[in-house]
RODO-2510 file (C-alpha; in nm, 4 decimals, decimal comma):
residues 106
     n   res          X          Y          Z
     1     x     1,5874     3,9763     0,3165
     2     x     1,3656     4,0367     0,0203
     3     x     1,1847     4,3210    -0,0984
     4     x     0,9474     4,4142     0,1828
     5     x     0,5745     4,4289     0,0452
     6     x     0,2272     4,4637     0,2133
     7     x     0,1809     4,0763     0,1749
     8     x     0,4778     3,9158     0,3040
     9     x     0,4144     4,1813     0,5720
    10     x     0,0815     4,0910     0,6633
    11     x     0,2263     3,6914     0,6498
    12     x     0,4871     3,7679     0,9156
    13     x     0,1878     3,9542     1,1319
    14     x    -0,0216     3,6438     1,0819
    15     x     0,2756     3,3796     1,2034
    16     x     0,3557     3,6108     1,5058
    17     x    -0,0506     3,5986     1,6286
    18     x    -0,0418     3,1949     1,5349
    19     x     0,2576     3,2087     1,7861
    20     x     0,0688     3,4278     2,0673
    21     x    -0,2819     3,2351     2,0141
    22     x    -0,0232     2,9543     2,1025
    23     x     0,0751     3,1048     2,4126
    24     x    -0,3021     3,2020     2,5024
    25     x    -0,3788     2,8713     2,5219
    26     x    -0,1079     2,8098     2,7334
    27     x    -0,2007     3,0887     2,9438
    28     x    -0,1105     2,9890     3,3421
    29     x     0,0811     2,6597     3,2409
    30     x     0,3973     2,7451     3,2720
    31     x     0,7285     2,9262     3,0351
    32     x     0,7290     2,7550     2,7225
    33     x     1,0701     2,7845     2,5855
    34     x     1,0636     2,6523     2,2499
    35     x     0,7172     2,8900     2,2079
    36     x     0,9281     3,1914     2,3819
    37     x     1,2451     3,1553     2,1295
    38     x     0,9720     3,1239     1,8275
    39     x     0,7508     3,4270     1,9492
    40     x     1,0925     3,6366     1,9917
    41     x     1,2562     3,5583     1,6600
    42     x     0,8893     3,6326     1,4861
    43     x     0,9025     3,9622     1,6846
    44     x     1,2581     4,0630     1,5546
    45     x     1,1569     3,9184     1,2217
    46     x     0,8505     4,1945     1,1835
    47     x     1,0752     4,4401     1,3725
    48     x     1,2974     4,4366     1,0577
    49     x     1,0024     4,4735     0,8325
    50     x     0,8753     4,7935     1,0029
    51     x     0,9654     5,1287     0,9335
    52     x     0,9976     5,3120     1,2755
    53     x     1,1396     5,2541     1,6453
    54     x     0,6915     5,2796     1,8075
    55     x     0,6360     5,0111     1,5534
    56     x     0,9816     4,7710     1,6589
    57     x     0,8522     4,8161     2,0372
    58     x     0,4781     4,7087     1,9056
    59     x     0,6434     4,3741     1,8257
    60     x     0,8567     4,3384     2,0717
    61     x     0,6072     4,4195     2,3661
    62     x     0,3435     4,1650     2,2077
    63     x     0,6382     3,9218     2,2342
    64     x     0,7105     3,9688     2,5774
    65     x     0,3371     4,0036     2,7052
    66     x     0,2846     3,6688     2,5577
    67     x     0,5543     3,5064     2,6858
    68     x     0,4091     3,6851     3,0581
    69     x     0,0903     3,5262     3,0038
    70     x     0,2472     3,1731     3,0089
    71     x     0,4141     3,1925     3,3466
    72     x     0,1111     3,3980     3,5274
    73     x     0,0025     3,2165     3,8085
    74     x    -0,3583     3,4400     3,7297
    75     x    -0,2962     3,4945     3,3595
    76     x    -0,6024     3,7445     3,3218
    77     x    -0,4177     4,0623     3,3905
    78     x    -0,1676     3,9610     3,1605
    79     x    -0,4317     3,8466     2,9169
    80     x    -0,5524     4,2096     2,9323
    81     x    -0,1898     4,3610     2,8608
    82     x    -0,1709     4,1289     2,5588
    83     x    -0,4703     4,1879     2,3816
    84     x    -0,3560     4,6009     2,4046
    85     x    -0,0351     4,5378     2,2735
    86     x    -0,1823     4,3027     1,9898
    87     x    -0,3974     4,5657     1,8851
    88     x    -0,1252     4,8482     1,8941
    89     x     0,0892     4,5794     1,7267
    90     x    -0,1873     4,5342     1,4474
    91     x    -0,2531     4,8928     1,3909
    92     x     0,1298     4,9746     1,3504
    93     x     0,1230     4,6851     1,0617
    94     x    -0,1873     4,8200     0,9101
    95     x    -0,0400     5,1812     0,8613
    96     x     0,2823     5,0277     0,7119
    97     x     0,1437     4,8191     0,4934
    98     x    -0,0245     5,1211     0,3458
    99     x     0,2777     5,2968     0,2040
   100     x     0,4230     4,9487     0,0708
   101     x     0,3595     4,7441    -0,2558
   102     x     0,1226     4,4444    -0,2543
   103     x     0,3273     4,2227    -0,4645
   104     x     0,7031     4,1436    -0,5542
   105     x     0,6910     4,2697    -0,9269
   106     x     0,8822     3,9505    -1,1069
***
C-alpha cells in the first residue's frame, strides 16, 4: 500500500459513504450483493489505513449496518443505527487524519 496520508485517507472515507449513500437508497429493497462485497472491501480497505482496533470496528460496523439497511423489511431502525455508526466512523477518520501528512512528498 502506499504511504498513508490525510488525503488518500479522507478519499477512501469518501468512496466508503458513496458506497453506503448507495445502500440508503436501497434501503428496504432487498441484499445487494455486488453493493455488500464493495461496501466490505472499502471497509477493510480504511481498516488498514487506521491506526487502532475502535477505529477498524468504526468501519467495519458502518459496513455491516449498511448492508442491514438493505434487507430491512422497515429500514428506519436500521437507518438510525447507520447514521451513528457513520458519524463514529467519521470522527475516528477525522482524529487520524490529524496526526498524518497531507501529501505524498515526491
Amino acid at each position: 500500500m502506499h504511504e498513508i496520508t490525510a488525503d488518500r485517507l479522507h478519499q477512501q472515507h469518501a468512496y466508503f459513504e458513496d458506497g453506503i449513500s448507495h445502500a440508503m437508497r436501497r434501503a428496504g429493497a432487498g441484499p445487494d450483493f455486488v453493493l455488500e462485497r464493495r461496501l466490505m472491501g472499502q471497509a477493510r480497505l480504511l481498516q488498514t489505513m487506521l491506526a487502532d482496533r475502535a477505529a477498524a470496528q468504526a468501519a467495519a460496523d458502518a459496513a455491516e449496518a449498511a448492508c442491514r439497511v438493505m434487507d430491512a423489511a422497515d429500514p428506519d431502525a436500521p437507518l438510525h443505527m447507520l447514521a451513528i455508526a457513520r458519524d463514529n466512523l467519521a470522527r475516528h477518520v477525522r482524529r487520524h487524519a490529524l496526526g498524518l501528512p497531507r501529501h505524498h512528498a515526491a
